[in-house]
C-alpha positions in Angstrom: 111.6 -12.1 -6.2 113.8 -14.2 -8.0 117.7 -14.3 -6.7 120.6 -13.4 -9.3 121.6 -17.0 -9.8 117.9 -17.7 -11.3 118.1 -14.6 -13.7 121.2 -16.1 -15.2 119.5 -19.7 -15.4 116.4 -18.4 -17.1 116.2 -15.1 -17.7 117.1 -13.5 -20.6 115.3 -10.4 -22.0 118.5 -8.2 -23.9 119.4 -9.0 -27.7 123.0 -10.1 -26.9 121.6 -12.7 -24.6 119.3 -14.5 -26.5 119.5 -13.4 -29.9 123.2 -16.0 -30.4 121.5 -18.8 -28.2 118.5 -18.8 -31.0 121.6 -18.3 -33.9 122.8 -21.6 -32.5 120.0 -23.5 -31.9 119.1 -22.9 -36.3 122.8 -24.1 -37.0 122.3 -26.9 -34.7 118.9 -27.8 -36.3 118.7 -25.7 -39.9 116.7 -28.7 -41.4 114.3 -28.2 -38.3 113.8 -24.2 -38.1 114.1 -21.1 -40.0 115.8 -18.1 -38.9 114.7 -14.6 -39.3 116.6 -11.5 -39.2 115.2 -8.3 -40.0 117.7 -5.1 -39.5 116.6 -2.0 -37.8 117.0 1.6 -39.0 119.0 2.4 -35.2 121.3 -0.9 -36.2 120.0 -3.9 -34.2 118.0 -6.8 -35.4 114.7 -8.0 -35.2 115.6 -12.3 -34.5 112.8 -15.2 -35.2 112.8 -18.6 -35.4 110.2 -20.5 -37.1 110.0 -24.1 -35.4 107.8 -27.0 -36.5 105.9 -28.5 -40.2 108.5 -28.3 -43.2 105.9 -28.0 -45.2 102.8 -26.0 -44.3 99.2 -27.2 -45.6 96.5 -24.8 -45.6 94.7 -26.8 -42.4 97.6 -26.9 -40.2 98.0 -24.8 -36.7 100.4 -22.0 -37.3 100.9 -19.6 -34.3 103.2 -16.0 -34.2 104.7 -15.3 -30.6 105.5 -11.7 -30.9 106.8 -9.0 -28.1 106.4 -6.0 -29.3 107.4 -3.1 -26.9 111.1 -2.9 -25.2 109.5 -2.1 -21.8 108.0 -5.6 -21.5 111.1 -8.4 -21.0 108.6 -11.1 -19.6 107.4 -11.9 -22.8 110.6 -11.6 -24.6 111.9 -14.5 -21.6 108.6 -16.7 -21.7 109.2 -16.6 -26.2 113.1 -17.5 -26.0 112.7 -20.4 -23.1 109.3 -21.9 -24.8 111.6 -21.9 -28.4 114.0 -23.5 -26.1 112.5 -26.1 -25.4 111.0 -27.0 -28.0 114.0 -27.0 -30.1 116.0 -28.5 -27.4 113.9 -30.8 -25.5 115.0 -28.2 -22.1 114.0 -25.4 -20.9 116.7 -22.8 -20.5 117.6 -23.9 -17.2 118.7 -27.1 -18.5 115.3 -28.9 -16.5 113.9 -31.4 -18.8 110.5 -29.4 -20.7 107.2 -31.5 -19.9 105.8 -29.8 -23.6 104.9 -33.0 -25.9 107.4 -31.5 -28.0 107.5 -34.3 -30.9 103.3 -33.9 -31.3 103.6 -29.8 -31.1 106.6 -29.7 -34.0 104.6 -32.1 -36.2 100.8 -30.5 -36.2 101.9 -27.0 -36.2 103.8 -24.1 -37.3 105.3 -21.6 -35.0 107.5 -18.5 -35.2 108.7 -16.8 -32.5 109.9 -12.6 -32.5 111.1 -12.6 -28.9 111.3 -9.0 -29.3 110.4 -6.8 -32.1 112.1 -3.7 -30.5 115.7 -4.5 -29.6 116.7 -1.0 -29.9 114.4 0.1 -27.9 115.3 -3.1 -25.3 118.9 -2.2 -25.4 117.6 1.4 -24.1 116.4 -0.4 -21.2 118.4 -0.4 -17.7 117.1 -3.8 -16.5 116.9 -6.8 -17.2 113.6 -7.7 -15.5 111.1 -5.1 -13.9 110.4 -6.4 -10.5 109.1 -3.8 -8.6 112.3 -1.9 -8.3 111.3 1.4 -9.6 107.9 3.4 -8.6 105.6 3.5 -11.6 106.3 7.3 -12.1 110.1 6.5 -12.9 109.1 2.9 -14.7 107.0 5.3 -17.6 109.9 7.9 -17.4 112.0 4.6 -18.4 109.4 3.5 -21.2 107.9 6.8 -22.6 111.6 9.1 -22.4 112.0 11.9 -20.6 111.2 15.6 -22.3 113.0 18.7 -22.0 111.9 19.8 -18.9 112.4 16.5 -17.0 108.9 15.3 -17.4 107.5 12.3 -18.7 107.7 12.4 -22.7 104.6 12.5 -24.6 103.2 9.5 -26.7 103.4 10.6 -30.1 103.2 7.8 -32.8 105.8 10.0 -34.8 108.0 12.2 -33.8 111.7 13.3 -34.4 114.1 14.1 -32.0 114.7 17.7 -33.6 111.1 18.7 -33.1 110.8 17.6 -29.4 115.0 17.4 -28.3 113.8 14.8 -25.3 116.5 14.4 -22.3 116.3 10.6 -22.7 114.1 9.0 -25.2 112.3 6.2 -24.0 112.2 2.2 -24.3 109.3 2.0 -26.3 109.8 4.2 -29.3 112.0 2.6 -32.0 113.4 3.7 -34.8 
């Protein structure tokens, strides 16, 4: 299990950690990267950053990293620290990457979405799910909680007047 001190080094899963770090890393390097901000309904905003060719030709590699559920910070960690890297030449840690960075940003074409729910990852309680919670409380946490104190159903729409929902989960954004 990783200790406190290494969270802070390398972890960073909620919007208000990473989202300014990749803000930064475009006005350090705007010729270098584009940034992406898409607003959500619930008020937060989807952040990208498109590292790599200035101009795109039909042959070239072009990859999307995408996280898309708030109940999954791994992803949303791995996206921000590779991004780091290759903008910055460290990993978030400040250890020198090992990525041959200079071949990677000039043969390809890659945007990262370190996470495509930040209002559902704000939701979340933790930072990192490390085995803290039994799985029966981890889906209460990413599915919501219904009126009786069960586990809410999966419903790919739903509002909140029809169902009323004691806590609605991580996943589900608006």
């Amino acid at each position: 299990m990783l200790g406190a001190a290494d969270i802070e080094k390398c972890w960073v899963s909620y919007p208000c950690e990473w989202q300014t770090l990749v803000k930064t890393w475009h006005s350090e390097a705007e010729d270098k990267t584009e940034l992406h901000v898409f607003p959500q309904y619930g008020g937060e905003e989807v952040v990208g950053l498109t590292v790599g060719l200035t101009e795109i030709r039909p042959s070239q590699f072009r990859l999307l990293v995408a996280v898309p559920h708030g109940h999954e910070p791994a992803g949303t960690a791995a996206a921000v620290d590779t991004a780091c890297e290759l903008v910055t030449g460290a990993h978030l840690d400040g250890s020198p990457s090992v990525l041959p960075r200079r071949e990677i940003l000039s043969t390809s074409l890659i945007t990262f979405l370190p996470d495509t729910n930040p209002g559902g990852r704000v939701r979340s309680p933790s930072r990192i799910w490390d085995g803290e919670s039994d799985n029966d409380i981890f889906l209460k946490y990413a599915f919501g909680v219904d009126k009786e104190g069960e586990r809410f159903g999966r419903y790919p729409q739903w509002r909140f007047s029809e169902h009323n929902p004691q806590q609605v989960g991580i996943v589900y954004e608006q």
